[in-house]
C-alpha positions as CSV (number, residue, x, y, z in Angstrom):
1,X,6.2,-13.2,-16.5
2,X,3.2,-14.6,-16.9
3,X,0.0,-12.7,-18.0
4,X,-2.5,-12.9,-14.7
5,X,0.8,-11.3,-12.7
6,X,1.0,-8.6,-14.7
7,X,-2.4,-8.0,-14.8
8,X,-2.4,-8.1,-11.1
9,X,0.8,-5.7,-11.1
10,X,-1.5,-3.0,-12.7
11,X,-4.4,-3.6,-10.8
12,X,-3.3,-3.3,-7.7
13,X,-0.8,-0.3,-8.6
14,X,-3.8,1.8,-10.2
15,X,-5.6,1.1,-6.7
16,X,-3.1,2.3,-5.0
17,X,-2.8,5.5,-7.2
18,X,-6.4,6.3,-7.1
19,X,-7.0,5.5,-3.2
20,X,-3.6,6.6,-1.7
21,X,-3.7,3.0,0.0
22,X,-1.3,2.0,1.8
23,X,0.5,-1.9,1.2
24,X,-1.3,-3.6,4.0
25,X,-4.5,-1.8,3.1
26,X,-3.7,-2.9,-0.9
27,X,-2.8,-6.6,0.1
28,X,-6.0,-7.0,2.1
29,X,-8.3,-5.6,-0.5
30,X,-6.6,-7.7,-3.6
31,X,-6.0,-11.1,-1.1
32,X,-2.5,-11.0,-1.3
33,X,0.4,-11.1,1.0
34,X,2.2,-7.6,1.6
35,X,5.5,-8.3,0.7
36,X,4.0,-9.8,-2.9
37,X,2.2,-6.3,-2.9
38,X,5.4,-4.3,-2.2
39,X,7.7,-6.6,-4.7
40,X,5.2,-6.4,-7.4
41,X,4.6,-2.3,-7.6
42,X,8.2,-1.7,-6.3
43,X,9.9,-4.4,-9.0
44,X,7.6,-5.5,-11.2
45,X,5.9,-2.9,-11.9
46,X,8.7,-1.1,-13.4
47,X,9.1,-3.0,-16.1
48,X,5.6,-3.3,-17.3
49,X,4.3,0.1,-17.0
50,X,7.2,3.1,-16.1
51,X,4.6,6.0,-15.9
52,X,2.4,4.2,-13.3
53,X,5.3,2.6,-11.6
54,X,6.5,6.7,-10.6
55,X,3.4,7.5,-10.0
56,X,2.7,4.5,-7.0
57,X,6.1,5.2,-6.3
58,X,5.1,8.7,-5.0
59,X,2.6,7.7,-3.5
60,X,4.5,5.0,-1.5
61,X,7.0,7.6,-0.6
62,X,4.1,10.1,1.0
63,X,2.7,6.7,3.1
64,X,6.3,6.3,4.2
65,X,6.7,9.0,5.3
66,X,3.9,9.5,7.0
67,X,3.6,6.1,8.9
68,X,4.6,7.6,11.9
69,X,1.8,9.5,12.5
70,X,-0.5,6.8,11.8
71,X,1.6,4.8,14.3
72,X,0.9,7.7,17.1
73,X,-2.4,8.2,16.3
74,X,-3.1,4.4,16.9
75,X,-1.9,4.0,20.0
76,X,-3.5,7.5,20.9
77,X,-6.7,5.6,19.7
78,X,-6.1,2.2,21.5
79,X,-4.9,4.0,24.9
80,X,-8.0,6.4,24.8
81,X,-10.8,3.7,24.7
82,X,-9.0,1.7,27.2
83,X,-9.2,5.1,29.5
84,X,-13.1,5.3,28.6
85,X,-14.1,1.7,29.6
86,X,-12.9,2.2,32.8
């Protein structure tokens, strides 16, 4: 693997660890697509760095399972302003 990856591999999973981001919010800070977010800290990353690699994987868990509340609290959001502007 080249050297700039792996660098990037620990960037972006030591973000995540210290901001509890989420994938999308990871890709969008580091310019990145998503799914090369998610393959580098859920494959990559094991193999380079173990310790961080259970750590983001934690935190990856806790944003899964929490995405649905995020979801209904979005749409609450988005239906709530539409109800204010009229």
């Amino acid at each position: 693997m080249k050297d700039y990856i792996e660098e990037r591999v620990v960037e972006i999973a030591k973000y995540i660890i210290k901001t509890n981001a989420t994938v999308r919010e990871a890709a969008k800070v580091f310019g990145v697509s998503k799914s090369t977010v998610h393959k580098d800290v859920t494959e990559r990353l094991e193999s380079i760095n173990p310790l961080i690699y259970e750590e983001v994987k934690k935190v990856l868990l806790k944003n899964k399972a929490e995405r649905h509340i995020r979801g209904g609290r979005a749409t609450h959001m988005k239906y709530k302003s539409v109800k204010d502007e009229t």
